[in-house]
C-alpha positions as CSV (number, residue, x, y, z in Angstrom):
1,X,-2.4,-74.5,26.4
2,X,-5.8,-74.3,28.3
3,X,-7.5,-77.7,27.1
4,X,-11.0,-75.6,27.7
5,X,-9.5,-73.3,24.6
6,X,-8.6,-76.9,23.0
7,X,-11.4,-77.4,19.6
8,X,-13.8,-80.3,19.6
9,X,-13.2,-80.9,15.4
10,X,-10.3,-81.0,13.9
11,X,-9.1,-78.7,10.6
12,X,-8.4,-80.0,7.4
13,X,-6.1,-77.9,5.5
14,X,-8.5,-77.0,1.9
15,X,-7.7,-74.1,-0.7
16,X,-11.3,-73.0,-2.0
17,X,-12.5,-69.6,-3.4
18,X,-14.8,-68.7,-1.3
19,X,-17.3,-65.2,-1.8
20,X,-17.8,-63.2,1.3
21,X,-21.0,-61.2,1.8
22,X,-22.2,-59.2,4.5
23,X,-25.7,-58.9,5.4
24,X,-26.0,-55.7,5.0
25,X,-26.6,-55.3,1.2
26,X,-24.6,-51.9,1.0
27,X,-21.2,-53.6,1.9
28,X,-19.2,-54.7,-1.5
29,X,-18.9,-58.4,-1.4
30,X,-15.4,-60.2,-1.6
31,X,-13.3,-63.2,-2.5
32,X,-11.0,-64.9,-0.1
33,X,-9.6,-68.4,0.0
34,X,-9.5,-70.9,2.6
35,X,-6.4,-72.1,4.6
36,X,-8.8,-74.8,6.6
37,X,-11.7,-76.2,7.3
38,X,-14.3,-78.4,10.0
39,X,-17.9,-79.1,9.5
40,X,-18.6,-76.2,12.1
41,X,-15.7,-73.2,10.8
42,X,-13.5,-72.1,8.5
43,X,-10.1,-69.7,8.5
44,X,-9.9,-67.6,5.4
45,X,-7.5,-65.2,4.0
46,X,-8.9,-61.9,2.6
47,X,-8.0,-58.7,1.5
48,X,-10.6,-56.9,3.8
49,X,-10.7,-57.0,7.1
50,X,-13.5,-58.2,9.4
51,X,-15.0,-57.3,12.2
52,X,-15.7,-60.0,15.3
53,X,-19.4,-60.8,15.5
54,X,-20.2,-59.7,12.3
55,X,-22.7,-61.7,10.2
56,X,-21.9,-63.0,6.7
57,X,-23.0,-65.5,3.9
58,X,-19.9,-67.8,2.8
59,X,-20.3,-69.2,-1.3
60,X,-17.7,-71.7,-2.3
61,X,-17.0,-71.0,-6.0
62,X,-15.5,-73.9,-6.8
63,X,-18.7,-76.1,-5.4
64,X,-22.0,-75.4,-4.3
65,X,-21.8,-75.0,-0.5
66,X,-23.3,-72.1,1.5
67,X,-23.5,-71.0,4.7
68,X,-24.2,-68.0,7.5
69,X,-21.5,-67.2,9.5
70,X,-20.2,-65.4,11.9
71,X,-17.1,-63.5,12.4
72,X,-15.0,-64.7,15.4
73,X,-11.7,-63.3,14.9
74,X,-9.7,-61.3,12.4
75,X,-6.1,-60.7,12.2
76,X,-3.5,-59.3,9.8
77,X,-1.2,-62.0,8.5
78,X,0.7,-59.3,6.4
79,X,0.2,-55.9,4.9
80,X,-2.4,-56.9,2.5
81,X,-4.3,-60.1,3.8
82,X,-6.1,-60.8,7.1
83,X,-6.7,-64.7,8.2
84,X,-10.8,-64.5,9.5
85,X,-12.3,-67.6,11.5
86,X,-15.6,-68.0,11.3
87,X,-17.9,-69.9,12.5
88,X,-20.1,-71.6,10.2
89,X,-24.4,-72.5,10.7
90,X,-27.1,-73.4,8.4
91,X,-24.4,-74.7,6.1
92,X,-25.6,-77.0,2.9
93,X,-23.4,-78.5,0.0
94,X,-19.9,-79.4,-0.7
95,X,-17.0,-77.3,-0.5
96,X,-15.8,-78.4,-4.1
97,X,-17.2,-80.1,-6.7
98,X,-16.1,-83.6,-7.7
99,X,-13.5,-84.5,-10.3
């Protein structure tokens, strides 16, 4: 492995409903669910797939974080679900909401 293509934070594996929104207001949002997440990104598994580069807001629905992201890579995991990473900016809140 190239230690340039190595990441700087690690991943904490997290299961969290997440809402998916473009910024364009004509695209449908939609729910995924996180595999893992850093302070900086996230890889979640939808049933949509995404394109690289483009620009979303990220809602946790089991807390009250938000973000802006952007889309750095999408790939089919099966026939139905595509694992997106993004890369998280301007985020605020927690991922879940304490028990």
């Amino acid at each position: 492995m190239d230690p340039a293509a190595k990441r700087t934070e690690n991943r904490m594996p997290m299961q969290v409903t997440v809402d998916l929104s473009s910024l364009d207001v004509r695209m449908p949002a939609q729910e995924g669910v996180t595999e893992n997440i850093s302070p900086r990104g996230a890889r979640v598994l939808t049933s949509k797939p995404w394109k690289p580069n483009e620009r979303l807001n990220v809602r946790s629905l089991l807390g009250n974080f938000r973000s802006r992201a952007r889309v750095v890579y999408c790939v089919p995991v099966d026939r139905e679900k595509y694992a997106v990473g993004l890369q998280l900016f301007a985020t605020a809140g927690k991922w879940q909401s304490p028990n």
